[in-house]
C-alpha positions as CSV (number, residue, x, y, z in Angstrom):
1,X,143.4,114.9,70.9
2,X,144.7,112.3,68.3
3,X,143.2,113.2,65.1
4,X,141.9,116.8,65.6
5,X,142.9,120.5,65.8
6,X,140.9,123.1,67.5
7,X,140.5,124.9,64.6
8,X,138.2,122.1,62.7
9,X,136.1,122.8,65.2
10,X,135.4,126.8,64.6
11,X,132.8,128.5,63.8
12,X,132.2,129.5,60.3
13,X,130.7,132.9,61.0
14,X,133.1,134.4,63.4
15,X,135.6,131.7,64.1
16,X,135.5,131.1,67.4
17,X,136.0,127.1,68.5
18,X,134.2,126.5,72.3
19,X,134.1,123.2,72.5
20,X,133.2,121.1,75.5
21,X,136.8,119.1,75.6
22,X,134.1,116.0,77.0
23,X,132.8,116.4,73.4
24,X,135.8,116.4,72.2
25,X,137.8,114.1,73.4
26,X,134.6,111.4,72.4
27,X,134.5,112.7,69.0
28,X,138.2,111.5,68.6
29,X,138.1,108.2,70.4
30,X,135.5,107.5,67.9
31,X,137.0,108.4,65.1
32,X,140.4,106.4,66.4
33,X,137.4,103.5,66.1
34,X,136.2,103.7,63.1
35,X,139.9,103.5,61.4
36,X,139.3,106.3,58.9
37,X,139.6,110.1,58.4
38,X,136.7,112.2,59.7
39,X,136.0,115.6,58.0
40,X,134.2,118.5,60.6
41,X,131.2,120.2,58.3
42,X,130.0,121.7,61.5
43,X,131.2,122.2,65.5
44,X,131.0,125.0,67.2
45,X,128.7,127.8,65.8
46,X,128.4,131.4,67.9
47,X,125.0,133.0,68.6
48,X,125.0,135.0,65.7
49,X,125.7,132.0,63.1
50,X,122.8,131.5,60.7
51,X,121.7,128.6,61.7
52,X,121.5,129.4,65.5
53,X,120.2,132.9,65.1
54,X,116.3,132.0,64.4
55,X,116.3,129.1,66.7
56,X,114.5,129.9,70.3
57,X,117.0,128.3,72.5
58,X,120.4,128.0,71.8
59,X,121.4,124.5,69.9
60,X,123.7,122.2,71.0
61,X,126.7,123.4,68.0
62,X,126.0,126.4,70.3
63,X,126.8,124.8,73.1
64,X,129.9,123.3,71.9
65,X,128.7,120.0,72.5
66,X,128.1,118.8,68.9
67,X,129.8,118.5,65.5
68,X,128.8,117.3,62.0
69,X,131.5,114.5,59.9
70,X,131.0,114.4,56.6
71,X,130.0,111.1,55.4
72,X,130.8,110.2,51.9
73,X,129.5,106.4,51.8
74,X,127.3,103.9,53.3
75,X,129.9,101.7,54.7
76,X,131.5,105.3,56.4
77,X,127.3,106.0,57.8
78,X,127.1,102.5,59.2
79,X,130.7,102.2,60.7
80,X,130.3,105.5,62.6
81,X,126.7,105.0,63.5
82,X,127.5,101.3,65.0
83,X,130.6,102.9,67.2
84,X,128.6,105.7,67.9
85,X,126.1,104.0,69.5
86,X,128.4,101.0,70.9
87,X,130.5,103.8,72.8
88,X,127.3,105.1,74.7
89,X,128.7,109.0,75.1
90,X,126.6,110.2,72.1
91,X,122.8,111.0,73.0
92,X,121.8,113.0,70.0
93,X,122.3,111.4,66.2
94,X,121.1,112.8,63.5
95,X,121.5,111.1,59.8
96,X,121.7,113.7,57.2
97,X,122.5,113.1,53.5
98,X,126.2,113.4,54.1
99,X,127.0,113.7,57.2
100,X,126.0,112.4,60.8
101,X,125.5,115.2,63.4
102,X,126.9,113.8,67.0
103,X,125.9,115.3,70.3
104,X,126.6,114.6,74.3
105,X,122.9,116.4,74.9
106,X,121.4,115.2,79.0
107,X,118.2,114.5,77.5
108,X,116.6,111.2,77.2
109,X,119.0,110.0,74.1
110,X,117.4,110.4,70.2
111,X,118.2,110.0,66.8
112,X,116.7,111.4,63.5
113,X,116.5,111.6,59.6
114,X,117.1,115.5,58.2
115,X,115.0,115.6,55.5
């Protein structure tokens, strides 16, 4: 990778970083397009992390197929959003307040708000 460590991608409950290298590898060829700095909030995140402990089924940050970028402007949400989409890897996009969660899910593709 080109713009990221392993370690941006660890989980902040126990620290351990399983990413799918798929995930990635697509996560810095986009951020090579977008021509600015991306900041992880979120990548991988064990079973025992808050967030994935009262879900059902395991989540796709437990997967290690999914990170979050902080996004500090409008012009960074609609850069990332447009080569997100143009680059046709990422199948799950959320839009959160600041940051866009990106996933390689096998699902028929979506995209949400976070309220």
């Amino acid at each position: 990778m080109k713009y990221f460590t392993p370690p941006e991608f660890a989980c902040s409950h126990c620290g351990l970083s399983e990413m799918s290298t798929k995930f990635t590898h697509a996560l810095d060829e986009l951020r090579g397009r977008c021509g600015f700095p991306f900041v992880i909030t979120s990548g991988y995140r064990c079973p025992y992390h808050p967030k994935e402990a009262v879900k059902p089924t395991p989540g796709t940050h437990n997967k290690g197929i999914a990170g979050d970028v902080l996004c500090t402007s409008s012009f960074e949400r609609y850069v990332i959003l447009k080569e997100a989409m143009l680059m046709g890897v990422f199948t799950g996009i959320g839009i959160g307040p600041d940051f866009i969660h990106l996933d390689i899910r096998k699902t028929t593709p979506v995209t949400w708000v976070y309220s």
